[in-house]
PyMOL Python script that loads the backbone (N, CA, C, O; Angstrom):
from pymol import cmd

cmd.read_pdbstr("""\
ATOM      1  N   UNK A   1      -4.717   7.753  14.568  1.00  0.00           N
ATOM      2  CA  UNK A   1      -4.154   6.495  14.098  1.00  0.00           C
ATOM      3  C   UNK A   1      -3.207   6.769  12.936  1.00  0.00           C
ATOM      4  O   UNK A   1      -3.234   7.788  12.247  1.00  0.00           O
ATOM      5  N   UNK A   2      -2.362   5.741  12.795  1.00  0.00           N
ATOM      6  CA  UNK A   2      -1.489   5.918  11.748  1.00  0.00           C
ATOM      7  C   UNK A   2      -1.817   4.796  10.680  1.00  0.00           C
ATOM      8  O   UNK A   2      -2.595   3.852  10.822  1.00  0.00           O
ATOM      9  N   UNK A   3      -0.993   5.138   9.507  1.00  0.00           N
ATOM     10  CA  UNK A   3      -1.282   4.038   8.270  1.00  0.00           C
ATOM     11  C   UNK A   3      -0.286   2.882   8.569  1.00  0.00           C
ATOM     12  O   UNK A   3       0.713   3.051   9.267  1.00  0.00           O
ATOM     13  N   UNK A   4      -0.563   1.908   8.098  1.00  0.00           N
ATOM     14  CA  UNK A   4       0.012   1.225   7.557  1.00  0.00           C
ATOM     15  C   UNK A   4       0.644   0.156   6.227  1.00  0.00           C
ATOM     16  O   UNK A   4       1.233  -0.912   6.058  1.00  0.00           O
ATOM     17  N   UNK A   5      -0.021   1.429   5.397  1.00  0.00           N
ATOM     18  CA  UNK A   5       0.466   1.199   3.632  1.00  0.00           C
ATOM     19  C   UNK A   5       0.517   2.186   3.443  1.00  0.00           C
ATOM     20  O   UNK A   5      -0.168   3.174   3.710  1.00  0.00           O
ATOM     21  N   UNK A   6       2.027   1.839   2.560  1.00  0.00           N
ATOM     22  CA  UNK A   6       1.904   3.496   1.833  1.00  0.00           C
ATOM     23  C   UNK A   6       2.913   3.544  -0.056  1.00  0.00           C
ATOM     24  O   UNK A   6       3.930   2.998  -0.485  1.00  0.00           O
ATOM     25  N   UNK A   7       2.181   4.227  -0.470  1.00  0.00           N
ATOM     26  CA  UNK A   7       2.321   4.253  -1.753  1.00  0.00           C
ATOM     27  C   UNK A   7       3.278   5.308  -2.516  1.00  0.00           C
ATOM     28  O   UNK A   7       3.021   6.507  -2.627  1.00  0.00           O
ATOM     29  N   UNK A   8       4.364   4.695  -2.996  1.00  0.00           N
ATOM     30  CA  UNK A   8       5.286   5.991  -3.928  1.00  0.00           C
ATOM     31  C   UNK A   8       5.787   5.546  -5.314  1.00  0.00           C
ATOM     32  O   UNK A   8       5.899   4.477  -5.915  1.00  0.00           O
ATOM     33  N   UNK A   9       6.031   6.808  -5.542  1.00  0.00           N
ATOM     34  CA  UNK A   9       6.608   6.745  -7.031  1.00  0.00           C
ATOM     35  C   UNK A   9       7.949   5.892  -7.121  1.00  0.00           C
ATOM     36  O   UNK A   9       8.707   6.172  -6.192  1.00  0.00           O
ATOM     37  N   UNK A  10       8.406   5.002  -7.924  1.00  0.00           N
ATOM     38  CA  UNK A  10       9.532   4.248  -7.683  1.00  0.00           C
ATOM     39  C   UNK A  10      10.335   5.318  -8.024  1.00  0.00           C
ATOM     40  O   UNK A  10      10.001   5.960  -9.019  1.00  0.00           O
ATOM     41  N   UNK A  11      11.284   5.635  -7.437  1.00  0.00           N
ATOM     42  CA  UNK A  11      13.435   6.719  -7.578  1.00  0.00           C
ATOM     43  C   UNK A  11      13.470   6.382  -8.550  1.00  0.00           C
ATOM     44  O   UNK A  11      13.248   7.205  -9.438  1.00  0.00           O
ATOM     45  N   UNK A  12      13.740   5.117  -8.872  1.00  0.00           N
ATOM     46  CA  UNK A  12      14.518   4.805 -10.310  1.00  0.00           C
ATOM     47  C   UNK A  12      14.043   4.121 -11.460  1.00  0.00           C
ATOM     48  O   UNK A  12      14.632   4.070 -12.540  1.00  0.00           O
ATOM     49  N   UNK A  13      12.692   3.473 -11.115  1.00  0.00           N
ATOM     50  CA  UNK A  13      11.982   3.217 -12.700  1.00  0.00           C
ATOM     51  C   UNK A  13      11.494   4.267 -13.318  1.00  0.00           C
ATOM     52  O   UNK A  13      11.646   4.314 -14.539  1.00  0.00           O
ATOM     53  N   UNK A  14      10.780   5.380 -12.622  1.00  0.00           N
ATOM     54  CA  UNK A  14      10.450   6.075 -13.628  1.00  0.00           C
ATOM     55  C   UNK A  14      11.659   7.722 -14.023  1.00  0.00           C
ATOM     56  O   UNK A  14      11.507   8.931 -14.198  1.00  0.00           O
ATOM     57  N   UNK A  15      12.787   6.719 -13.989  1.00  0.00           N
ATOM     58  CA  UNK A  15      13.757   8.005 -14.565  1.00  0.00           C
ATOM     59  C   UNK A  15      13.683   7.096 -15.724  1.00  0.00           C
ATOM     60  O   UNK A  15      13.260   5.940 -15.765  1.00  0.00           O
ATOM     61  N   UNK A  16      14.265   7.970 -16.826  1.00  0.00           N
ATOM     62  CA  UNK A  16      14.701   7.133 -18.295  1.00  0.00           C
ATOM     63  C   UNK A  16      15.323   6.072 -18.088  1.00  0.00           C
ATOM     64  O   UNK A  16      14.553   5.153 -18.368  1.00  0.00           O
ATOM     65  N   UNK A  17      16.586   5.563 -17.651  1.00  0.00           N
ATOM     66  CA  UNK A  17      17.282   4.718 -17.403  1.00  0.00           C
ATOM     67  C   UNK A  17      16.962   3.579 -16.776  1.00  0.00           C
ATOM     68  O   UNK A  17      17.449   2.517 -17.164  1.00  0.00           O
ATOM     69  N   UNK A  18      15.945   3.644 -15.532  1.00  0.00           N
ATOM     70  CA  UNK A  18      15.555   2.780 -15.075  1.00  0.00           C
ATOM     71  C   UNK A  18      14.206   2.201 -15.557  1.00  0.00           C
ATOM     72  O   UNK A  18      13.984   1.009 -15.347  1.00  0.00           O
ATOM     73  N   UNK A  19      12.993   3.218 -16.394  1.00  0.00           N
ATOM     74  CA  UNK A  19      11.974   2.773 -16.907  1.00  0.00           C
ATOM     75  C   UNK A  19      12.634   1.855 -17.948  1.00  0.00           C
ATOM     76  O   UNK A  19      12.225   0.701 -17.824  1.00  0.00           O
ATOM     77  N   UNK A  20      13.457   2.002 -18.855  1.00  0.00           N
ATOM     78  CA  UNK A  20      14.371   1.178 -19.623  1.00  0.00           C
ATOM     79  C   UNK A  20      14.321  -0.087 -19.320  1.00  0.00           C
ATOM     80  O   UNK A  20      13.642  -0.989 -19.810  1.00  0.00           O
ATOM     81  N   UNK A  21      15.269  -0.093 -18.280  1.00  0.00           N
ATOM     82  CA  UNK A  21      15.593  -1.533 -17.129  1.00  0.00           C
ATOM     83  C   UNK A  21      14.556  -2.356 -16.981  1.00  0.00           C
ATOM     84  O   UNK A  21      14.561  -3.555 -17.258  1.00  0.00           O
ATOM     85  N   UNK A  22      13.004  -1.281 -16.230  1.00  0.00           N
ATOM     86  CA  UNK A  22      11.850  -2.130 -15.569  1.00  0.00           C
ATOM     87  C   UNK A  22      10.954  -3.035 -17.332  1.00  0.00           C
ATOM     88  O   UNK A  22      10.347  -4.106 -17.371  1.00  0.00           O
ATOM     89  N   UNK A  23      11.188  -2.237 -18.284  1.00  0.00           N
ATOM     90  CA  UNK A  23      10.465  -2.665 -19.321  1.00  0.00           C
ATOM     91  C   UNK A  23      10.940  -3.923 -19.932  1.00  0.00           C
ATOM     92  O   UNK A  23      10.260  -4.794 -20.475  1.00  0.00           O
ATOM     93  N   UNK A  24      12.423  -3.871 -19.727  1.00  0.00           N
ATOM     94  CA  UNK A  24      13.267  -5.286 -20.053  1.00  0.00           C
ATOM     95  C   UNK A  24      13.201  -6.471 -19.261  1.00  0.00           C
ATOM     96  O   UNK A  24      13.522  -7.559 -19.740  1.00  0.00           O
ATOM     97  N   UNK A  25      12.837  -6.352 -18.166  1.00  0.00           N
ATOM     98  CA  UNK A  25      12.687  -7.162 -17.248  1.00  0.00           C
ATOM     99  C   UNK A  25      12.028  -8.020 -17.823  1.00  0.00           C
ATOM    100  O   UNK A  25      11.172  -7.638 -18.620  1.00  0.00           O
ATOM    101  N   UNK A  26      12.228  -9.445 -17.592  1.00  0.00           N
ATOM    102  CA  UNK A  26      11.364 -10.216 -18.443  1.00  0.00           C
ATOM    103  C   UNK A  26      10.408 -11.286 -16.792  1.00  0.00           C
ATOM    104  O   UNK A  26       9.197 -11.376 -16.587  1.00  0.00           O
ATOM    105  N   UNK A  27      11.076 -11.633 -16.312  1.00  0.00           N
ATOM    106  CA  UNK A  27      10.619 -12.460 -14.921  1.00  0.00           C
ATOM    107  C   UNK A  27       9.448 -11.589 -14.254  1.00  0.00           C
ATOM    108  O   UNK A  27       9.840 -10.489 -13.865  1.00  0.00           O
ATOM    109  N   UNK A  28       8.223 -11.835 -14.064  1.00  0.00           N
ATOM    110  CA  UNK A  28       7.196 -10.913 -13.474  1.00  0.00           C
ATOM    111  C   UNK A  28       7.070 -10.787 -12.359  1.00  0.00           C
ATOM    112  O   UNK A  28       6.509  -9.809 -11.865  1.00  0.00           O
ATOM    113  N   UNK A  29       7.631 -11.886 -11.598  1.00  0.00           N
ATOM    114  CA  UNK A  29       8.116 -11.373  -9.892  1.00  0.00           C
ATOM    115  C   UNK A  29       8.997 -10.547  -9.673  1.00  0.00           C
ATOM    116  O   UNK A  29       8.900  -9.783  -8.713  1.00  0.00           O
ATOM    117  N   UNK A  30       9.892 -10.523 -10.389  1.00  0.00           N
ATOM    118  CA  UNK A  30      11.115  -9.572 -10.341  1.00  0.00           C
ATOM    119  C   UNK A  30      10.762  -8.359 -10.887  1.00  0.00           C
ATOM    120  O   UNK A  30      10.992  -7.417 -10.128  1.00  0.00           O
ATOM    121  N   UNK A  31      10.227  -8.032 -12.069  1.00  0.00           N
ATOM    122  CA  UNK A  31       9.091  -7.137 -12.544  1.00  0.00           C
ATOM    123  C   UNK A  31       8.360  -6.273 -11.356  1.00  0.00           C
ATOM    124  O   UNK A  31       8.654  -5.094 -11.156  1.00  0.00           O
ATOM    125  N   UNK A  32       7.592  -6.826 -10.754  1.00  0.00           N
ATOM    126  CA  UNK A  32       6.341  -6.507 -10.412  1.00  0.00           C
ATOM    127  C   UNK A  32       7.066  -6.553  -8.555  1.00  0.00           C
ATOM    128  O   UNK A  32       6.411  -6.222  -7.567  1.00  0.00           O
ATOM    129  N   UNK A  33       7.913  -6.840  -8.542  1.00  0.00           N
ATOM    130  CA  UNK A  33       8.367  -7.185  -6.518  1.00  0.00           C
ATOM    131  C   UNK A  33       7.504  -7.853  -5.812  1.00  0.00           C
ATOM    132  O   UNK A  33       7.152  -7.498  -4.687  1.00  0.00           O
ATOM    133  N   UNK A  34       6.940  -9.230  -6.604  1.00  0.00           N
ATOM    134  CA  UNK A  34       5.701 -10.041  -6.080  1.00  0.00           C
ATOM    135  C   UNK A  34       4.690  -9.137  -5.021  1.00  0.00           C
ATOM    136  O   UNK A  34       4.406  -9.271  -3.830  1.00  0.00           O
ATOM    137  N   UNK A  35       4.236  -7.990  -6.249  1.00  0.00           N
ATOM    138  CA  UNK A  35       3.464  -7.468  -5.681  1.00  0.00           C
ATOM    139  C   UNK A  35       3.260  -6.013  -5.473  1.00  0.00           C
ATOM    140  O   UNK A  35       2.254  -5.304  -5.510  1.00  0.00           O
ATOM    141  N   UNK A  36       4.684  -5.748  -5.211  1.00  0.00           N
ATOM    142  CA  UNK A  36       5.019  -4.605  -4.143  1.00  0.00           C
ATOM    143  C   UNK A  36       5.264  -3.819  -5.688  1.00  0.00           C
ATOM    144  O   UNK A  36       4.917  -2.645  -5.560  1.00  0.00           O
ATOM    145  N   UNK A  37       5.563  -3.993  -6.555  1.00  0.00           N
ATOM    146  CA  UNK A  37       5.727  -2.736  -7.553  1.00  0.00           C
ATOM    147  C   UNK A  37       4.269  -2.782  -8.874  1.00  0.00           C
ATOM    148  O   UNK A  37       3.855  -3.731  -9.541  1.00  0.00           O
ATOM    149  N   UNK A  38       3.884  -1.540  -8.832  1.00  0.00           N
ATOM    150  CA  UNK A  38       2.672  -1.718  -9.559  1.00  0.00           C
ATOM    151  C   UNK A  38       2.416  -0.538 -10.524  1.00  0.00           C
ATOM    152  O   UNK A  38       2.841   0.485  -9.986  1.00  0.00           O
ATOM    153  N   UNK A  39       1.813  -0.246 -11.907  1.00  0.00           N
ATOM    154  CA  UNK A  39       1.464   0.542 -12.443  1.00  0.00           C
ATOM    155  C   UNK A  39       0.236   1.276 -11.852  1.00  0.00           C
ATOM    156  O   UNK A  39      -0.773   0.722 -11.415  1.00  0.00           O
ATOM    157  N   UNK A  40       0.501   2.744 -11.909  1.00  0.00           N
ATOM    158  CA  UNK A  40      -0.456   3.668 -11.279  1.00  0.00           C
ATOM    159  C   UNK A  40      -1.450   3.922 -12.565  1.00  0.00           C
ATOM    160  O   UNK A  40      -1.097   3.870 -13.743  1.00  0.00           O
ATOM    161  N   UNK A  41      -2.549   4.162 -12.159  1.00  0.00           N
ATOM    162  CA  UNK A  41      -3.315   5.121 -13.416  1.00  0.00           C
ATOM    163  C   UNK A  41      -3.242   6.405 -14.159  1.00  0.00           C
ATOM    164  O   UNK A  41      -3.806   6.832 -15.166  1.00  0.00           O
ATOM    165  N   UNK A  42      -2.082   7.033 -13.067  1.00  0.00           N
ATOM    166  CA  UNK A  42      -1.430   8.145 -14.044  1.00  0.00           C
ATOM    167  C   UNK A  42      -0.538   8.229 -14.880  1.00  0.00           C
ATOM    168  O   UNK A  42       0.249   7.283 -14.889  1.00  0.00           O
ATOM    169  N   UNK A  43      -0.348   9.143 -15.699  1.00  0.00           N
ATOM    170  CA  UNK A  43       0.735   8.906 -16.478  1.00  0.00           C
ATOM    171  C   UNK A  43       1.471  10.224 -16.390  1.00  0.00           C
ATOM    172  O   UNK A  43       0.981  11.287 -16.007  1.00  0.00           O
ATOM    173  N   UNK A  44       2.842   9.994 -16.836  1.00  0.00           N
ATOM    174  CA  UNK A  44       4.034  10.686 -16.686  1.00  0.00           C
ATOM    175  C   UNK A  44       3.970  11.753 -18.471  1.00  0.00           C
ATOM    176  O   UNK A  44       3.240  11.529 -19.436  1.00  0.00           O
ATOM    177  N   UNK A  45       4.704  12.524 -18.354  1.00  0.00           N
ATOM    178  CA  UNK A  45       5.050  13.480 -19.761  1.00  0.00           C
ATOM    179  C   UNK A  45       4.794  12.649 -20.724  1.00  0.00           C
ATOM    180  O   UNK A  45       3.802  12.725 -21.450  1.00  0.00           O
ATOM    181  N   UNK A  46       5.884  11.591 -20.812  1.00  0.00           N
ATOM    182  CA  UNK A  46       6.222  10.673 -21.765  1.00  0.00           C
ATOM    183  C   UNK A  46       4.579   9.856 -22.220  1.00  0.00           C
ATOM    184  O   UNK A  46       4.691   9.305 -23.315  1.00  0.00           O
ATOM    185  N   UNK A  47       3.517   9.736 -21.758  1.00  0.00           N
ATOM    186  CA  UNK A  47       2.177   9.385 -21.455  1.00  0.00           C
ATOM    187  C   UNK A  47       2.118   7.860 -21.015  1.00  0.00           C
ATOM    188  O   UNK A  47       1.131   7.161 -21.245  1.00  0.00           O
ATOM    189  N   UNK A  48       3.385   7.345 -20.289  1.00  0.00           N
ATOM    190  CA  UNK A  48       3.453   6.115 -19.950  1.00  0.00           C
ATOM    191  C   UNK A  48       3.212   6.011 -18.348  1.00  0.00           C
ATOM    192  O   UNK A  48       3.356   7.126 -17.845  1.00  0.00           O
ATOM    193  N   UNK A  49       2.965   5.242 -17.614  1.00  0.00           N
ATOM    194  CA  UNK A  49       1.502   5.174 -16.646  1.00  0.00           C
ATOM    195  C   UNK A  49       2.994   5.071 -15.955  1.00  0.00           C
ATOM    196  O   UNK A  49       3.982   4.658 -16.563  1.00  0.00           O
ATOM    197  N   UNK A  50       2.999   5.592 -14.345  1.00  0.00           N
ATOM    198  CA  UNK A  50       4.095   5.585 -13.327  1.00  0.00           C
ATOM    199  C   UNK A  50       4.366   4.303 -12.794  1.00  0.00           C
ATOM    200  O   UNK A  50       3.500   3.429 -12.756  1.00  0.00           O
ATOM    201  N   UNK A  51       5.609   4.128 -12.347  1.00  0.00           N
ATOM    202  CA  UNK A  51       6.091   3.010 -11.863  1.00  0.00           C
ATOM    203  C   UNK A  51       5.804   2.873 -10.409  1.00  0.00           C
ATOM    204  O   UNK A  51       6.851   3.255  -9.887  1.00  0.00           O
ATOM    205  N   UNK A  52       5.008   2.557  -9.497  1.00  0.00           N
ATOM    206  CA  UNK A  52       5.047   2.829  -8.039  1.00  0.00           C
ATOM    207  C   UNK A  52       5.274   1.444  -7.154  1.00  0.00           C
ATOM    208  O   UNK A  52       5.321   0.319  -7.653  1.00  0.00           O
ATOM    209  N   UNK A  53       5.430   1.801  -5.489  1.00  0.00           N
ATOM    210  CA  UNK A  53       5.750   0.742  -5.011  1.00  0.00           C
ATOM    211  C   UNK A  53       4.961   0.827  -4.056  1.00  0.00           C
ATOM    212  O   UNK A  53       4.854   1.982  -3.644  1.00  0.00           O
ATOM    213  N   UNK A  54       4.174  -0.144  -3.367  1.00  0.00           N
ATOM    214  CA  UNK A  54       3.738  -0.441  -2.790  1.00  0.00           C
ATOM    215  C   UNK A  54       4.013  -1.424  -1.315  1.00  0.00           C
ATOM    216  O   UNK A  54       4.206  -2.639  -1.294  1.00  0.00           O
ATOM    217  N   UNK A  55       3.975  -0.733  -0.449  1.00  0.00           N
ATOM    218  CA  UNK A  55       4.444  -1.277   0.858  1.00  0.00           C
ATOM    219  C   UNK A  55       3.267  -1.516   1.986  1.00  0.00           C
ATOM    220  O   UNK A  55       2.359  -0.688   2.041  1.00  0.00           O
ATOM    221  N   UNK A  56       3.273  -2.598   2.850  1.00  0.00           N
ATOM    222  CA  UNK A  56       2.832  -2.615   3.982  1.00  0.00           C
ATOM    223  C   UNK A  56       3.226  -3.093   5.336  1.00  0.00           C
ATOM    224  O   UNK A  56       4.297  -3.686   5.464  1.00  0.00           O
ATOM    225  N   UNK A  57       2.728  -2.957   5.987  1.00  0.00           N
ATOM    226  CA  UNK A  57       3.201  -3.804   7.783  1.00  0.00           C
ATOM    227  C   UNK A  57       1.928  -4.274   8.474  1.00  0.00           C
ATOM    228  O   UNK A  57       1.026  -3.510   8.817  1.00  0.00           O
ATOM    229  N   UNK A  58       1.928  -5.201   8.598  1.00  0.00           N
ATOM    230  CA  UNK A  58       0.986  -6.051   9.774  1.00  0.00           C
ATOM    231  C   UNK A  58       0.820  -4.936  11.111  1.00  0.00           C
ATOM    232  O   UNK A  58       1.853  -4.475  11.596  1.00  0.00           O
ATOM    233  N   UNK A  59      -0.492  -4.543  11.660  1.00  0.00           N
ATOM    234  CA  UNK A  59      -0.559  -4.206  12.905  1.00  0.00           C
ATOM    235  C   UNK A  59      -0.005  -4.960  13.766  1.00  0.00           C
ATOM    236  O   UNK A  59      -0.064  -6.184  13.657  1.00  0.00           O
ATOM    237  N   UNK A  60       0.819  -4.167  15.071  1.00  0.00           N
ATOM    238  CA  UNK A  60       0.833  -5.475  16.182  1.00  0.00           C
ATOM    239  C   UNK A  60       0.048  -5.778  17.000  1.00  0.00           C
ATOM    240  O   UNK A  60      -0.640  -4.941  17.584  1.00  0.00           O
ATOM    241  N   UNK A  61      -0.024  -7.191  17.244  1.00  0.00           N
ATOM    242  CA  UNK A  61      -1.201  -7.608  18.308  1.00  0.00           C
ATOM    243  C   UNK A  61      -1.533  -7.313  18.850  1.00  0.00           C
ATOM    244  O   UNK A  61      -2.716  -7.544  19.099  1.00  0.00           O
ATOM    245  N   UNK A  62      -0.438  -6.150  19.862  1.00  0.00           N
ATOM    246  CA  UNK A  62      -1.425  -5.447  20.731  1.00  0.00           C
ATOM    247  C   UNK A  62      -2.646  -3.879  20.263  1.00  0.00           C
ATOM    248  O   UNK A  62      -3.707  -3.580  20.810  1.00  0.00           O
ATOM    249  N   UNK A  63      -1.880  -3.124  18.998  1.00  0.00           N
ATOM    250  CA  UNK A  63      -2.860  -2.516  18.739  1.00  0.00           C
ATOM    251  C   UNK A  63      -4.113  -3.443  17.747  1.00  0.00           C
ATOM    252  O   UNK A  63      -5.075  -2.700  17.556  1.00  0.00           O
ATOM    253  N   UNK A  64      -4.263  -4.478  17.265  1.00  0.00           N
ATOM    254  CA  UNK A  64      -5.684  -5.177  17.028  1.00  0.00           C
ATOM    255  C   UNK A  64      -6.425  -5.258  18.207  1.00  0.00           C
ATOM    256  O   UNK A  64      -7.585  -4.853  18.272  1.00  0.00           O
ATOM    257  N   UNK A  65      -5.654  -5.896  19.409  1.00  0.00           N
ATOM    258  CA  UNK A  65      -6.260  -6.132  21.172  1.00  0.00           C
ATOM    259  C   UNK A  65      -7.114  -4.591  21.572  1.00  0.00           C
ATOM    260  O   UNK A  65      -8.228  -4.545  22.093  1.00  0.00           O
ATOM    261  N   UNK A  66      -6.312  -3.454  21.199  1.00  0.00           N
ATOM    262  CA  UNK A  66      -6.774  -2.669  21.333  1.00  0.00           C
ATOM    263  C   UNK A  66      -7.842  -1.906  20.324  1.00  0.00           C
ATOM    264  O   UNK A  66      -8.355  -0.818  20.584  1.00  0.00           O
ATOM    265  N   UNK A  67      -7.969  -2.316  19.686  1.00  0.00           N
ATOM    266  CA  UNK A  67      -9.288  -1.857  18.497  1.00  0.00           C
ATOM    267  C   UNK A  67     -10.240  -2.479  19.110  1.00  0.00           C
ATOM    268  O   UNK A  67     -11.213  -1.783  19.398  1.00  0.00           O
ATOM    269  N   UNK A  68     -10.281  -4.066  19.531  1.00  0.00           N
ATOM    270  CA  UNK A  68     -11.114  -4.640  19.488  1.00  0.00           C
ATOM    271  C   UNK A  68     -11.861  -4.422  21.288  1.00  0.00           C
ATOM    272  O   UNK A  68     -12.969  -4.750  21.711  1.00  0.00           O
ATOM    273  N   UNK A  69     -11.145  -4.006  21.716  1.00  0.00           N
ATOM    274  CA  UNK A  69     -12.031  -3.795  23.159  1.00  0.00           C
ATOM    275  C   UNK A  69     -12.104  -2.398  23.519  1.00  0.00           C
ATOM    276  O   UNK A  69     -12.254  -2.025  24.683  1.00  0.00           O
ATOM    277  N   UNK A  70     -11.958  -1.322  22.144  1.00  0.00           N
ATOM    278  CA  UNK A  70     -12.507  -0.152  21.947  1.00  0.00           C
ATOM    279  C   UNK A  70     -13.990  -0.403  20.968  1.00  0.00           C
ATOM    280  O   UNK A  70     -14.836   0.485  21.074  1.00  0.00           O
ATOM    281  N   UNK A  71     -14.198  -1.187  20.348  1.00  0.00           N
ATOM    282  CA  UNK A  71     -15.487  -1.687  19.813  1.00  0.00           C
ATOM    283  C   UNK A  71     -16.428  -2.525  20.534  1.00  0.00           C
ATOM    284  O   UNK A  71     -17.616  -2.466  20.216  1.00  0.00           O
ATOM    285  N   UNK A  72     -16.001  -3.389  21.577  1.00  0.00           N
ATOM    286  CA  UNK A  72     -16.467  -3.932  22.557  1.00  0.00           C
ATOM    287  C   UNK A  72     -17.491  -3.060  23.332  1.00  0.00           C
ATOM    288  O   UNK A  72     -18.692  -3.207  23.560  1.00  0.00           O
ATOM    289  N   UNK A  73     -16.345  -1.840  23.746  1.00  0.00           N
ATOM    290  CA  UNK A  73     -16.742  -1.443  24.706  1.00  0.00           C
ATOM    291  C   UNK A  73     -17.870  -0.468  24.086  1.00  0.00           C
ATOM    292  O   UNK A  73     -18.998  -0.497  24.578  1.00  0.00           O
ATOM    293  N   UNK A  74     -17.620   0.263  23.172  1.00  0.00           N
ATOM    294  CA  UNK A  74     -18.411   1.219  21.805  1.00  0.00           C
ATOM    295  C   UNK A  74     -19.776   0.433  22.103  1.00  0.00           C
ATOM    296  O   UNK A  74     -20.661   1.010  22.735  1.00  0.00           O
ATOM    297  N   UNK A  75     -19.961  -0.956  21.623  1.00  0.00           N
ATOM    298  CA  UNK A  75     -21.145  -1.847  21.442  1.00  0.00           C
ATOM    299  C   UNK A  75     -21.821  -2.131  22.609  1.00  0.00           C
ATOM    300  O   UNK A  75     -22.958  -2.602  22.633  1.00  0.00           O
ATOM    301  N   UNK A  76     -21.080  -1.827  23.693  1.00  0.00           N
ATOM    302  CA  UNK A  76     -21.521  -2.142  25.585  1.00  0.00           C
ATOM    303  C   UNK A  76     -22.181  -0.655  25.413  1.00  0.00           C
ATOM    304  O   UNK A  76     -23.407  -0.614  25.522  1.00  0.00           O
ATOM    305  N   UNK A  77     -21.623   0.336  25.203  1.00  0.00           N
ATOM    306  CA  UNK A  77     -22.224   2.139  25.409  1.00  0.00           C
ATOM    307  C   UNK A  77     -23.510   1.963  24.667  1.00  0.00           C
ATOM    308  O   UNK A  77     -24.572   2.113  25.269  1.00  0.00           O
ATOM    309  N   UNK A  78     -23.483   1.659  23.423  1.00  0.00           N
ATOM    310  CA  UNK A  78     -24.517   1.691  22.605  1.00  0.00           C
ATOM    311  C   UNK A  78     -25.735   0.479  23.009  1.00  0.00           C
ATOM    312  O   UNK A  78     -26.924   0.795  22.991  1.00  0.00           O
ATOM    313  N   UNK A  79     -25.384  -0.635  23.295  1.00  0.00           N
ATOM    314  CA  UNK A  79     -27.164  -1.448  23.917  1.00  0.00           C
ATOM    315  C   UNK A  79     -27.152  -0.390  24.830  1.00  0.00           C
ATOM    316  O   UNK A  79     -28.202   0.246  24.741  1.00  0.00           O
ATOM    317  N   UNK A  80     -26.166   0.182  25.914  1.00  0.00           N
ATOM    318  CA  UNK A  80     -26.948   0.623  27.328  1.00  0.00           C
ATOM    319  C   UNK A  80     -27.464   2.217  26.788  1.00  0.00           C
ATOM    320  O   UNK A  80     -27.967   2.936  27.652  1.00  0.00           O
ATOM    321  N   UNK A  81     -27.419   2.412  26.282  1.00  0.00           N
ATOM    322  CA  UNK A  81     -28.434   3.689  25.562  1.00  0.00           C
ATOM    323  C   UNK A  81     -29.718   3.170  24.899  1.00  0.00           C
ATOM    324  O   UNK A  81     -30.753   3.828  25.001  1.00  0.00           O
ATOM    325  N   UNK A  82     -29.686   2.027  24.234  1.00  0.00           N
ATOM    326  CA  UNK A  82     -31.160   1.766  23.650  1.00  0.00           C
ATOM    327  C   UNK A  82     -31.907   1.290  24.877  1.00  0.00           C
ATOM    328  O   UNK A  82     -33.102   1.534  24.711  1.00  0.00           O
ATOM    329  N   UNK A  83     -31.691   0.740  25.976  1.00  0.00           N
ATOM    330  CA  UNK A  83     -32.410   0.870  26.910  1.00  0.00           C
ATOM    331  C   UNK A  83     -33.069   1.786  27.802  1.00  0.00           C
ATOM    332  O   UNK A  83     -33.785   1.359  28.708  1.00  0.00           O
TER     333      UNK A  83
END
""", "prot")
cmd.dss("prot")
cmd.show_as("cartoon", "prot")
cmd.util.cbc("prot")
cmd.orient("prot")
């Protein structure tokens, strides 16, 4: 299976110039990318915590369809063994 979130260091907030930029920012949606940009628990040289971004994608319906009648079927294998 593959992911579907995935987590990186922001390109350009955490260069000098752009950590600059992100700290001035005053609007916290615009700040923060309602969401999508977030402080990590590590910190950089400077000892200021990394700028990262955060992304995701919805599975498509058909791979949920398919999880779910691979567990179906998982739960059909498993009663017919306790019998």
């Amino acid at each position: 299976l593959c992911s579907n979130k995935v987590t990186l260091d922001h390109p350009y907030y955490n260069t000098e110039a752009g950590r600059k930029e992100w700290e001035e920012l005053e609007d916290e949606n615009v700040k923060y990318g309602n969401g999508m940009i977030q402080l990590s628990g590590k910190t950089n040289d400077k000892g200021e915590r990394t700028v990262q971004v955060h992304a995701s994608i919805d599975l498509p319906e058909r791979f949920m369809e398919f999880l779910n009648r691979s567990k179906e079927e998982a739960d059909k294998n498993l009663d017919e063994k306790k019998e």
